[in-house]
N, C-alpha and C positions, 0 to 999 in steps of 0.2 A: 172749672172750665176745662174741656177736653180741645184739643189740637190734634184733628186726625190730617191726614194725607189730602183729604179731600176740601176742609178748612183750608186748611197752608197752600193750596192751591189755586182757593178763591182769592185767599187775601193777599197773596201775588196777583195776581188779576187785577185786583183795585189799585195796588200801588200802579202797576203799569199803567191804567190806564189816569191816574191822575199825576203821572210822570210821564205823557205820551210825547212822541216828539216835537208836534207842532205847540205845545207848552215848553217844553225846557229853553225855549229863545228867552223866555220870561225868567230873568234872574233872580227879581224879588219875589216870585208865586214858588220855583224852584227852591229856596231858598227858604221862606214860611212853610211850604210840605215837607223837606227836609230835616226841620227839627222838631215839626210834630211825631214823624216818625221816628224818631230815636225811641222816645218811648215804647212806644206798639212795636217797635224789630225790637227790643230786648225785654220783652216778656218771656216770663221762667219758663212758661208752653212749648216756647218756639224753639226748632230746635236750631243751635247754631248751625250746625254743619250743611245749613238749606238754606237760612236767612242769615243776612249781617246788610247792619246799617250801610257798613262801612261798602261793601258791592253795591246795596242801592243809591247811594251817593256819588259812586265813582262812574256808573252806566249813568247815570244824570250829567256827569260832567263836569262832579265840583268836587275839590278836592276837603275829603273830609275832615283832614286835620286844619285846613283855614279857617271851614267854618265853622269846628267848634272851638278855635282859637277867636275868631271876630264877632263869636255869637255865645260867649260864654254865661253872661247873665241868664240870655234870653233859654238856651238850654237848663240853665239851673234853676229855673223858675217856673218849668216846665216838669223837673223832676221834683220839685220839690210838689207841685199841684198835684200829680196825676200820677206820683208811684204807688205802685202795689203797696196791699200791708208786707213787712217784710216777715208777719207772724199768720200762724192760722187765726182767723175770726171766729 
């Protein structure tokens, strides 16, 4: 999988717009988007210094150290499904 400038551009785009304002009053929809994308913001592709959870969480409004303290199952269950091999295939 390649991540050029122009990738990383769209899929900013998507976060925004399923992070838009008139949604984030929705705690529980903020909140299910939120730790789906942990996973997808820490793909090997991405480059940090563009992407972090941790900004898209905090322009959301929520503070991301509660809720990966009050959502720790539901995070690890999420990584456990849907992480990368950590080898080549």
């Amino acid at each position: 999988m390649a991540i050029g400038a122009s990738s990383l551009s769209l899929l900013k785009n998507v976060v925004k717009a399923i992070l838009c304002t008139p949604l984030l009053d929705n705690a529980l929809y903020v909140k299910h988007v939120l730790v789906r994308l942990f996973v997808v913001a820490h793909h090997p592709h991405l480059p940090r210094y563009q992407w972090s959870w941790v900004d898209i969480a905090r322009r959301a409004n929520v503070d991301p150290g509660s809720l990966a303290t009050t959502s720790t199952d539901e995070f690890m269950r999420l990584l456990a499904e849907k992480s990368w091999p950590t080898e080549k295939v």
